[in-house]
N, C-alpha and C positions, 0 to 999 in steps of 0.2 A: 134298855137295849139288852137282848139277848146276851148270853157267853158267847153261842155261837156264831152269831152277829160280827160279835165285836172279835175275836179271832178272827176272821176272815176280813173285816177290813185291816185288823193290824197285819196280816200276813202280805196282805195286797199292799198295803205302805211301803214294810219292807223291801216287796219286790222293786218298787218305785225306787225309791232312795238307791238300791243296787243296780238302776238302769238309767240313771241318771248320768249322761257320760261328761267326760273330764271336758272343761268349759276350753274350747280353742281359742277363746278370746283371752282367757288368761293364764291358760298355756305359753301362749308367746310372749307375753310379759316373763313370767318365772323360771322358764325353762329356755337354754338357752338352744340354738340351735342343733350343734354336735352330740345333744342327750337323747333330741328326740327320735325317737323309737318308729319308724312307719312300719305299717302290716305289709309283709313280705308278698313277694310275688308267685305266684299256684300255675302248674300248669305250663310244658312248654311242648313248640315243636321243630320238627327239623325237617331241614330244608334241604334239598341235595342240587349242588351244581356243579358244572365242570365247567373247571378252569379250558385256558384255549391250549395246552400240552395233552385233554383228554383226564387229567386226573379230576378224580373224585371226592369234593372236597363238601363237609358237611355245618351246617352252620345252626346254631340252636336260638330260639326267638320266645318270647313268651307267650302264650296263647290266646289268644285276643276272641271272644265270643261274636258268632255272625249272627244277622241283622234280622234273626227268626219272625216270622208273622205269625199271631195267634188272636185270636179274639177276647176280648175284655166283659165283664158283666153289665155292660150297656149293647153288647150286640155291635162293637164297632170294633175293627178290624184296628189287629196296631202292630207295631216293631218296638221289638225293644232296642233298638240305638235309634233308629232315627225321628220315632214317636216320642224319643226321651233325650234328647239332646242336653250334653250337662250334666243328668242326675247320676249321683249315687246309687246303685241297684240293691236291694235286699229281696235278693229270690228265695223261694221255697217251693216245696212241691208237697202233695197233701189230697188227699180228695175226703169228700164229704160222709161218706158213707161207713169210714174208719171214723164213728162217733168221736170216742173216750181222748183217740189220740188229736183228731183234728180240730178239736174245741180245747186244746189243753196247749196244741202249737199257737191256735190264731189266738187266745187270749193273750198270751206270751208275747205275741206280736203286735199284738194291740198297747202294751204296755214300752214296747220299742218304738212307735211310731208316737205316743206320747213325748217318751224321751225328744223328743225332735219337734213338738208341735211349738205352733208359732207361738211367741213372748213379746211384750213387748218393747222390748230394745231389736228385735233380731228374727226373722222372717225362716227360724230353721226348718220349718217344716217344706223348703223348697229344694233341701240339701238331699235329698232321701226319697226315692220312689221304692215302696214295699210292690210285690210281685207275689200273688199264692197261685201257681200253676199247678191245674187239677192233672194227677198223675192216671184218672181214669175219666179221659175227656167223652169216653161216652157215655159214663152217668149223670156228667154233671155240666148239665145244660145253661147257657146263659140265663136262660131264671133259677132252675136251681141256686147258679153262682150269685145272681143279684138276691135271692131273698135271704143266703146265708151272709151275705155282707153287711146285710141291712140289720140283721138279726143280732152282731156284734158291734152295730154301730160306729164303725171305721171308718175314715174319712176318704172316702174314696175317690177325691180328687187326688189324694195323694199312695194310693193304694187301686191296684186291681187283680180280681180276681180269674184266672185265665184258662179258657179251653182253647179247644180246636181240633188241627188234625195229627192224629195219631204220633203219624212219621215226625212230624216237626217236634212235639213232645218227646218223643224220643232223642230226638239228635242233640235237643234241648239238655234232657235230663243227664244220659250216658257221656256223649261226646262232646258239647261244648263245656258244660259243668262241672265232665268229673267224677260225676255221683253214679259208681258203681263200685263192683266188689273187689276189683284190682285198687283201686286208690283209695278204698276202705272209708271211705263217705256213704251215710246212708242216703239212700234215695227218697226217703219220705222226713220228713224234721228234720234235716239239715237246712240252715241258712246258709247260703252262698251270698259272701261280699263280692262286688263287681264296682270298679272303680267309673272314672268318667268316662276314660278312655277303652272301656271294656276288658279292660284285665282284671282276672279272678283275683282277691288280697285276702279273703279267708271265709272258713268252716266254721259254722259256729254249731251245736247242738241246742234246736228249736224248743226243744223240753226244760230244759236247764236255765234254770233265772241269773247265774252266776255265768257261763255262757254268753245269755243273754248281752249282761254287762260289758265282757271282753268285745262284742259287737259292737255294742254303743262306744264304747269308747274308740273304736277303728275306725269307725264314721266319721269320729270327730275331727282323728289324725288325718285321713284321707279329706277332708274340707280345707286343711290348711297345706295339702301338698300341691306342689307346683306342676305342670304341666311337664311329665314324661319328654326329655329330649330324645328324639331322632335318633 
């Protein structure tokens, strides 16, 4: 085997071993409840109502992501809440034509959605839906998007590649996500966590293996948190 062979798969090991996230299943053995750490909540809004005297009285709520349509790399139309009822969200944004950068996100990604793939004791790979939504949905057509998925060999039951219409990508991108220049997220390789209940829980940098990691491990705390009360 080559040197440079074999650097590169020990480099790619390493990444592995770094994306490997903390086991929830023995988490809750070791760690007792009061330690554990959940990924904070991103993202709020306000609501304005009047009371029955006429005063104006304001109330702040978390931001909850609406029920966007876009089209997936098989040509079928989908929502991200109600086409995914349950999952865990890991969005991105990216398009194909940014080579160096977009092949250096999705490998990254590829390596996350690993972290998560089925074992068997435990069927993780249904805790997690990956999201790459093409940020120039008019170069990158559903084949485009299907023969770059197929090209990185991702499991794309559990993974979809997404265009569509422009405005929705935007409202997508800027307003339900986030990712603009006032809340200092970048809008191309940022990972956006998205809970079940569609609240935003964190920023990851898509580039960054160690990044990467802090991800995986918010996924794992977010599998073992309880259903958000009322």
């Amino acid at each position: 085997m080559s040197k440079g062979k074999y650097n590169k798969k020990f480099i790619v090991g390493i990444a592995v071993a770094l994306l490997v996230p903390l086991s929830f299943y023995l988490v809750t053995r070791l760690l007792s409840k009061d330690k554990i750490v959940l990924p904070p909540y991103y993202l709020t809004n306000h609501i304005e109502t009047r009371k029955e005297n006429g005063a104006v009285q304001y109330d702040t709520i978390y931001h909850q992501i609406k029920d966007i349509q876009l089209v997936n790399q098989f040509g079928e139309s989908v929502y991200l809440n109600s086409s995914l009822p349950g999952k865990i969200l890991a969005i991105v944004f990216f398009h194909t034509g940014d080579t160096a950068a977009a092949n250096t996100l999705t490998r990254n990604m590829v390596l996350l959605q690993r972290a998560f793939r089925k074992t068997g004791m435990k069927q993780n790979d249904t805790l997690v839906h990956f999201l790459s939504v093409s940020s120039r949905p008019e170069a990158d057509s559903v084949p485009v998007l299907r023969t770059y998925a197929k090209r990185f060999k991702v499991n794309q039951d559990r993974w979809w590649f997404l265009t569509g219409d422009n405005a929705a990508i935007d409202s997508l991108q800027h307003y339900e996500l986030g990712l603009n220049e006032l809340s200092g997220h970048l809008q191309d390789g940022t990972i956006v966590l998205v809970d079940k209940e569609r609240f935003i829980r964190g920023y990851y940098n898509g580039l960054d293996v160690l990044s990467l990691r802090a991800c995986a491990n918010d996924i794992g705390w977010l599998a073992l948190e309880k259903k958000r009360k009322k």
